[in-house]
C-alpha positions as CSV (number, residue, x, y, z in Angstrom):
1,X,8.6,18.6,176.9
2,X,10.5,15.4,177.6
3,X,7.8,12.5,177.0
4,X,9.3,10.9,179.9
5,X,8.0,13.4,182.7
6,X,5.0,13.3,184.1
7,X,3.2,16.4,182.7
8,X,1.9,19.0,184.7
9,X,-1.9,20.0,184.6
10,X,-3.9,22.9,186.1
11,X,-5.2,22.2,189.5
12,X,-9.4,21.7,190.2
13,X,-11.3,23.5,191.6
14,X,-10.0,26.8,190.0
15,X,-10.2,30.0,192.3
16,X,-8.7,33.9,192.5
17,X,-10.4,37.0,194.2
18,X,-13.8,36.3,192.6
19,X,-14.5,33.5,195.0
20,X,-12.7,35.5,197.6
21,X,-14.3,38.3,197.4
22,X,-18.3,36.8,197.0
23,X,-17.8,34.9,200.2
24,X,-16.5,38.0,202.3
25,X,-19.8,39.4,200.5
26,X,-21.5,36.6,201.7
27,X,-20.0,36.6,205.1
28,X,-21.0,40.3,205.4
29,X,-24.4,40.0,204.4
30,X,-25.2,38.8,207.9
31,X,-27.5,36.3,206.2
32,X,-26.2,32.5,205.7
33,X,-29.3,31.0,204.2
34,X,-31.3,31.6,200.9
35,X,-34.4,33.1,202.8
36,X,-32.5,36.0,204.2
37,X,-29.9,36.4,201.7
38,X,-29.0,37.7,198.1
39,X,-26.5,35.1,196.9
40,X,-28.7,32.7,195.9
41,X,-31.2,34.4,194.5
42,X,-28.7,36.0,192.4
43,X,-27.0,33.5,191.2
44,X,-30.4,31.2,189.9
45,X,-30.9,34.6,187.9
46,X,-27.8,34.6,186.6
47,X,-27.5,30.7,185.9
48,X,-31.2,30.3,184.4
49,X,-29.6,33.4,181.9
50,X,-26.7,31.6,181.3
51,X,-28.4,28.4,179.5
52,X,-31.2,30.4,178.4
53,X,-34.3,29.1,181.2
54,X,-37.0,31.1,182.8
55,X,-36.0,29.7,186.2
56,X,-33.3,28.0,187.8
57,X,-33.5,26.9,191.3
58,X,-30.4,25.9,193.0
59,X,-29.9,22.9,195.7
60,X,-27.9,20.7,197.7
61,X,-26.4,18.8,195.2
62,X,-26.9,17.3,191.8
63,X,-28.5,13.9,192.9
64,X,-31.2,16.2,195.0
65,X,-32.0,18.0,191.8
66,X,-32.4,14.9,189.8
67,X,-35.0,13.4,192.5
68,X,-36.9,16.8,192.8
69,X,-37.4,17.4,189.2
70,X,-38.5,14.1,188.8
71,X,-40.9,14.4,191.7
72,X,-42.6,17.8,190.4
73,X,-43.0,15.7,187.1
74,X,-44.9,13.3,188.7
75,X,-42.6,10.4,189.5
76,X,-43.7,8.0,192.2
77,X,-44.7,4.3,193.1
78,X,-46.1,2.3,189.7
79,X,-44.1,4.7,187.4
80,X,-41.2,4.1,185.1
81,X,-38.0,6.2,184.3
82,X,-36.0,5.3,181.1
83,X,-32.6,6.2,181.9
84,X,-29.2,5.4,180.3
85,X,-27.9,1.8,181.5
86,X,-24.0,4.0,181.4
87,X,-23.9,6.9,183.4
88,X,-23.6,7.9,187.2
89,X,-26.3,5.5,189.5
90,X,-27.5,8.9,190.3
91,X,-29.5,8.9,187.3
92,X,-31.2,5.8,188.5
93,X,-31.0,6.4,192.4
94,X,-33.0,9.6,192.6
95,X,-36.0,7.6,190.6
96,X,-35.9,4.9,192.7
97,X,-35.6,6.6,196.1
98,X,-39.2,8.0,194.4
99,X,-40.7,4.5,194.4
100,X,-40.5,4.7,190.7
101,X,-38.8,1.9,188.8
102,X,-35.7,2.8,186.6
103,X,-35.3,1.2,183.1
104,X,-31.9,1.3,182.2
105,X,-31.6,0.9,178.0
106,X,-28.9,0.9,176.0
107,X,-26.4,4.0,174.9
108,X,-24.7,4.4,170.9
109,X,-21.4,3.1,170.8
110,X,-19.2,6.1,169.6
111,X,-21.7,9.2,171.9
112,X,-22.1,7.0,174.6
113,X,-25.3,8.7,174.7
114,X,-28.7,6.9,175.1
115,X,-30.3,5.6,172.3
116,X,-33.3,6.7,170.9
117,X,-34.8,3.3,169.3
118,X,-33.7,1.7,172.7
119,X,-35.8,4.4,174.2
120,X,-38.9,3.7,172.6
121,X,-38.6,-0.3,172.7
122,X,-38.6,0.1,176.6
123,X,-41.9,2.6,176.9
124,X,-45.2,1.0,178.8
125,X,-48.0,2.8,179.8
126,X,-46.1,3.2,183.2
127,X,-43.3,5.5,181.6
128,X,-43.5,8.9,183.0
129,X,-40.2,10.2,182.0
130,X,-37.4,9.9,179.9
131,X,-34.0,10.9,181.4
132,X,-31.0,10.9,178.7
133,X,-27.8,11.8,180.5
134,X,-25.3,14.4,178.3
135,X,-22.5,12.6,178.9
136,X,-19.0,14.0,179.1
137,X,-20.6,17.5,177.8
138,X,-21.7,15.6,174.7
139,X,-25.2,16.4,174.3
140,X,-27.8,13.5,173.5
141,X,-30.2,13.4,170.5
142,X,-32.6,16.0,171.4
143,X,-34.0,15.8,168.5
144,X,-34.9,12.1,168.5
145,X,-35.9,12.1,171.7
146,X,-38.6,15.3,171.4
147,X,-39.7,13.8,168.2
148,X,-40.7,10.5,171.0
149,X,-41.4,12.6,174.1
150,X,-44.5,14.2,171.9
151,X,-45.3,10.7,170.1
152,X,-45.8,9.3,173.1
153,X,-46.5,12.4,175.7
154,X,-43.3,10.9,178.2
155,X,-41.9,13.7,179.5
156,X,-37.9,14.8,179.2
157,X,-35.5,15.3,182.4
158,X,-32.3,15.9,180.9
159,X,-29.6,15.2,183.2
160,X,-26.7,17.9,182.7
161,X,-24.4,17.5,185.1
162,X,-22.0,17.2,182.6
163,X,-23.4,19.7,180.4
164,X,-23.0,23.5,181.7
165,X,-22.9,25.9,179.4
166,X,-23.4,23.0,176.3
167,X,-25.4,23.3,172.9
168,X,-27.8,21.6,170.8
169,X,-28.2,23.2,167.5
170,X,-27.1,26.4,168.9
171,X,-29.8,25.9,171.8
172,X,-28.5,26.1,175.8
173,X,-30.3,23.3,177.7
174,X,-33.0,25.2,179.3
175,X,-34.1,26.3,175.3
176,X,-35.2,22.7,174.8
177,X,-38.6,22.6,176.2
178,X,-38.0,20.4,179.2
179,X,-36.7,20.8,182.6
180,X,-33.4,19.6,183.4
181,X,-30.8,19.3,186.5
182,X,-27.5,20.3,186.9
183,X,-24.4,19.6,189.5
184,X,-21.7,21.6,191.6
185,X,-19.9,18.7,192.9
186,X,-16.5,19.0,193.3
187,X,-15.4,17.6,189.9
188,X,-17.5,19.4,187.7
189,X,-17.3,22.0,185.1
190,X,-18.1,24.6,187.8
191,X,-17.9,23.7,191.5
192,X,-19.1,24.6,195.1
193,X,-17.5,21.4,196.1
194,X,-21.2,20.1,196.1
195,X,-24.9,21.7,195.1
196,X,-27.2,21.1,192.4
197,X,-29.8,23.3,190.4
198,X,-32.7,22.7,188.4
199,X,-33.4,24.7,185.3
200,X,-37.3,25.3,184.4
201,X,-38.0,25.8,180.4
202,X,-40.6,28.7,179.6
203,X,-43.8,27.1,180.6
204,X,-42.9,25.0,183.3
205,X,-43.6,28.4,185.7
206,X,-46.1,25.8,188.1
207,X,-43.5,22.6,188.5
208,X,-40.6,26.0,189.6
209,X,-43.6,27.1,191.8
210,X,-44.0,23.3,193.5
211,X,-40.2,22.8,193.1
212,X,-39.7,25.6,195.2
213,X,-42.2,24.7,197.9
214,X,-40.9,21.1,197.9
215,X,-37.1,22.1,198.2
216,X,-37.7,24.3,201.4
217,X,-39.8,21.3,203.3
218,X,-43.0,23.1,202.0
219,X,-42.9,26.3,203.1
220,X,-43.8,29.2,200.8
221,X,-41.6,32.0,200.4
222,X,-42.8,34.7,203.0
223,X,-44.4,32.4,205.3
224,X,-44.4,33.4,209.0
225,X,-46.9,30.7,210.6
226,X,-45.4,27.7,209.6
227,X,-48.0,26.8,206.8
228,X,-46.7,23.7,205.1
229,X,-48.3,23.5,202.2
230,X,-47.0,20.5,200.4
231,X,-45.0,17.6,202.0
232,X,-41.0,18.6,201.2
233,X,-37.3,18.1,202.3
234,X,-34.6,20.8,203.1
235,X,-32.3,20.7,200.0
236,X,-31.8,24.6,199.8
237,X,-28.4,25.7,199.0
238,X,-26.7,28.6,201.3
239,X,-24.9,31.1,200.8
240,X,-21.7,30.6,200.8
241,X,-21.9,27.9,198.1
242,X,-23.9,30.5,195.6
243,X,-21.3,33.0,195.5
244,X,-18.5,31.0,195.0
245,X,-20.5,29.5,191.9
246,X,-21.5,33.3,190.6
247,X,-17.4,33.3,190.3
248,X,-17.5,30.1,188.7
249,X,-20.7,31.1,185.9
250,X,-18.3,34.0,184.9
251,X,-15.6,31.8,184.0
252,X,-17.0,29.0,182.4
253,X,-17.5,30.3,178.9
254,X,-13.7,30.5,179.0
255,X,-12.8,27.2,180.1
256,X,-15.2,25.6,177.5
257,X,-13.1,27.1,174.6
258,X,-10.9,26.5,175.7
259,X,-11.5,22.6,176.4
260,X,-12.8,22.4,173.2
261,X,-9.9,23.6,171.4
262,X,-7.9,21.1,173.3
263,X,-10.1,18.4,172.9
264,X,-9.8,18.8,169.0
265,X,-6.1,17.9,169.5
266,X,-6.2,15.3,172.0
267,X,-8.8,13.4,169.9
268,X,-7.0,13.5,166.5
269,X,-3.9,11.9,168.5
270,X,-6.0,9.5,170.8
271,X,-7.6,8.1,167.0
272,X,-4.2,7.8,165.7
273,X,-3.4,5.1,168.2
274,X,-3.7,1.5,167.3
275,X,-6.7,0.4,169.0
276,X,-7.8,3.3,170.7
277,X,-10.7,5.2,169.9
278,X,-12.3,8.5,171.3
279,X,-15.6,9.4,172.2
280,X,-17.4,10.4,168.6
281,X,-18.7,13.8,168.1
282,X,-22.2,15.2,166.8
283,X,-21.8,18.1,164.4
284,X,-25.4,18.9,166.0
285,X,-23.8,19.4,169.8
286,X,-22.5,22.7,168.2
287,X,-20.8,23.2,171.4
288,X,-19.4,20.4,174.0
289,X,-18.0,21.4,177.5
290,X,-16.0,18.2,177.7
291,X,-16.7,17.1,181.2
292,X,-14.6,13.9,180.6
293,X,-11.8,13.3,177.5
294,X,-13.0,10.1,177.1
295,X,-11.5,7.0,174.7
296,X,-12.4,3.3,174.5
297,X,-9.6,0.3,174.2
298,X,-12.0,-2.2,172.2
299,X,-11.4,-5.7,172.7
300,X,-9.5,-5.1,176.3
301,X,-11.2,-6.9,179.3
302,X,-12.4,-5.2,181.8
303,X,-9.4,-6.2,184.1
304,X,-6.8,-5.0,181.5
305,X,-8.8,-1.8,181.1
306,X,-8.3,-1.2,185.0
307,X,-4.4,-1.9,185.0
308,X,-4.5,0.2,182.1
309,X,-5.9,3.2,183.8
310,X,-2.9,2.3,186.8
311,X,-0.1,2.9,184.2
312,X,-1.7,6.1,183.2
313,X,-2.1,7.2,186.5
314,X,1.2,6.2,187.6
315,X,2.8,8.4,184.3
316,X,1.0,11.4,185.8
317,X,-2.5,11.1,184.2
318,X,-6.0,12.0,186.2
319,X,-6.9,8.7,184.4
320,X,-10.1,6.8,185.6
321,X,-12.3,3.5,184.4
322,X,-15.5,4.6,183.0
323,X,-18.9,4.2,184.9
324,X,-20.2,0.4,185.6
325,X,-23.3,-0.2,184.2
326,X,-25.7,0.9,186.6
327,X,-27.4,-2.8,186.6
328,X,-24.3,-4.3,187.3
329,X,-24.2,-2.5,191.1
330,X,-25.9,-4.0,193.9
331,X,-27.4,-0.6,195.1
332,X,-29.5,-0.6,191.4
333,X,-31.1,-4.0,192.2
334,X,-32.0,-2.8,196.3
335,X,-35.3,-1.1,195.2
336,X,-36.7,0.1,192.0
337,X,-35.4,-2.6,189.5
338,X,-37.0,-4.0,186.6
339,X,-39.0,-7.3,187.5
340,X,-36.8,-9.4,185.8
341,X,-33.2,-10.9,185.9
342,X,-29.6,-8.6,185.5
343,X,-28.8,-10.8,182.4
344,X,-31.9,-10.2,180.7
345,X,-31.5,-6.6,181.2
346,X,-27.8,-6.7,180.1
347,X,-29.1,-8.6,177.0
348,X,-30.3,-5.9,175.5
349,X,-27.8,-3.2,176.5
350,X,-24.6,-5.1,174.8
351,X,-23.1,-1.5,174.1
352,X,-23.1,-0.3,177.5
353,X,-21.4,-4.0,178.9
354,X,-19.0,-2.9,176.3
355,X,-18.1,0.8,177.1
356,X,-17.8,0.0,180.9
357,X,-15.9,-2.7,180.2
358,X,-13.4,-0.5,177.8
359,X,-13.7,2.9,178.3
360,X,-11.0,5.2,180.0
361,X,-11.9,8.7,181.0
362,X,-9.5,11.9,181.8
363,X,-10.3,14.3,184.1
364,X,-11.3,17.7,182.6
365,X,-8.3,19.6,184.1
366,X,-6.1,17.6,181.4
367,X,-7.9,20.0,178.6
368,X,-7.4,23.3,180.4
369,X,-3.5,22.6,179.8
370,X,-1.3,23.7,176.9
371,X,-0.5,22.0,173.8
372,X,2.6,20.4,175.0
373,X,1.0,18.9,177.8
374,X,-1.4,17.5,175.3
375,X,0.9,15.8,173.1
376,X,2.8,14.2,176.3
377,X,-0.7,12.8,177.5
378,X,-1.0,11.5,174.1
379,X,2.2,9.9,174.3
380,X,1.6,8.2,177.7
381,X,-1.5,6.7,176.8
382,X,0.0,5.4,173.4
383,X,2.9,3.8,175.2
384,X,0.5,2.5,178.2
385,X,-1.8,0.8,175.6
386,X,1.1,-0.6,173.9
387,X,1.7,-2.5,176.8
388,X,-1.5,-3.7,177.8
């Protein structure tokens, strides 16, 4: 392939007959929603399966799963959520629109992962959960982090969206003990072009039970009276959106090797670059489903970082700048921040100023492409940094 063309990458969402086929089925059913329908029902079956949970229970969208699994844990007005100070605001957001304050903390240079040490500096007698974010696929020290969780008795939400079908000492996510939430959205590893699930651990049969009740405004399962039993919201997912996401579970195991396998070459030519460096791997995170290709420029600013990200794009990358630190956005500080000023909050998370100051991300689609198309992304990005 001639360096100087822009490669070509698969397109995303991926689709055949499958998706065709299960919304026909769904079409046909004569039943749109989950309360008369099969769709759903099937796919939180297959799904809780899939990453080895009791229950899954799917919603409208990844953010909606984050704020309901927080709720069933007990999240509200005078509590405290530890969460990554670099990832999505969603992590933050969905505790806050709870009442709750979010704690952002800081995340390990080379994982971009939260840190555990960080985690316990930050815990008060108000901290009711710990959320660490798997970013890009990469899973976080689970290890650390249960070792803290039953020190202390602070509950884990992992936030997956970036981890479907991802490993932790050969361990799925819902094989960890604690309940964690998933995304559909468009760009993800599997895609509805929004929804949401949250996976329930064995044991946690009572929060799936309230989850439930909350996520269909309160209303138990075979109720014909409109008993209310608990105060809720409508974030049920229909069923259109499941079965296109059934086709999507049976692909995924695929596209994850697949990813992988590419990710092992794009990284050995991203860290033979002068002065690039790619996101670090955990031999523990026996298996990553590479949500991101992500690589950090150390020592670029922030606005040289962004016009590096334009010449990638403009060479025919699906190049982006890496999340702002959640404390540096105005919507963090509009309710449910830390009593206490953004510098002092950024004092202590110097590594995640530094990655969201540095960091460049490819979309996922780049990894689903051949070799060739590898090595020319490699290329593009050497010559791009070259000129920054």
């Amino acid at each position: 392939m001639n360096a100087r063309q822009a490669p070509e990458f698969p397109a995303w969402p991926q689709y055949d007959d499958a998706e065709r086929d299960g919304l026909i089925r769904a079409l046909e059913q004569g039943q749109w929603w989950r309360m008369g329908g099969n769709e759903v029902d099937s796919f939180e079956r297959e799904f809780a399966d899939h990453h080895g949970a009791e229950h899954a229970l799917a919603i409208t969208n990844g953010t909606h799963a984050l704020e309901l699994a927080l709720q069933v844990m007990g999240v509200g007005p005078g509590t405290e959520v530890i969460v990554p100070g670099f990832t999505f605001i969603s992590s933050s957001q969905a505790a806050q629109r709870l009442g709750a304050v979010a704690v952002p903390v800081d995340v390990h240079p080379d994982t971009y992962n939260i840190d555990a040490a960080a985690v316990a500096a930050a815990i008060t007698p108000r901290t009711k959960v710990i959320m660490p974010v798997h970013m890009a696929g990469l899973m976080a020290d689970m290890d650390a982090l249960a070792k803290l969780s039953a020190e202390t008795g602070v509950a884990l939400l992992q936030d997956a969206a970036h981890a479907h079908g991802a490993r932790w000492q050969g361990k799925r996510v819902g094989q960890l003990g604690s309940i964690a939430a998933f995304s559909f959205q468009n760009g993800k590893l599997m895609t509805a072009g929004e929804g949401g699930a949250v996976v329930f651990p064995e044991g946690e049969s009572e929060r799936y039970e309230t989850a439930f009740l909350r996520h269909s405004c309160g209303r138990p399962r075979e109720d014909r009276r409109y008993l209310h039993r608990i105060a809720g919201s409508n974030m049920r997912l229909n069923e259109f959106s499941a079965s296109v996401l059934r086709a999507q579970l049976r692909r995924l195991d695929a596209q994850i090797a697949l990813r992988d396998e590419r990710w092992a070459l794009l990284s050995r030519l991203l860290g033979a670059i002068d002065g690039v460096v790619p996101q670090a791997d955990d031999v523990r995170a026996d298996r990553k489903s590479h949500y991101m290709a992500m690589f950090r420029v150390p020592g670029i600013s922030e606005e040289g970082r962004n016009a590096l990200v334009d010449r990638l794009v403009a060479a025919g990358l699906p190049a982006f700048a890496a999340f702002r630190a959640i404390y540096r956005t105005e919507a963090f500080w509009e309710i449910g921040a830390p009593d206490e000023p953004l510098e002092a909050v950024a004092e202590r998370c110097p590594n995640t100023d530094a990655i969201s100051r540095d960091c460049v991300w490819l979309h996922h689609r780049v990894l689903l492409a051949g070799e060739p198309e590898i090595h020319a992304a490699a290329e593009i990005i050497a010559d791009a940094v070259a000129t920054a």
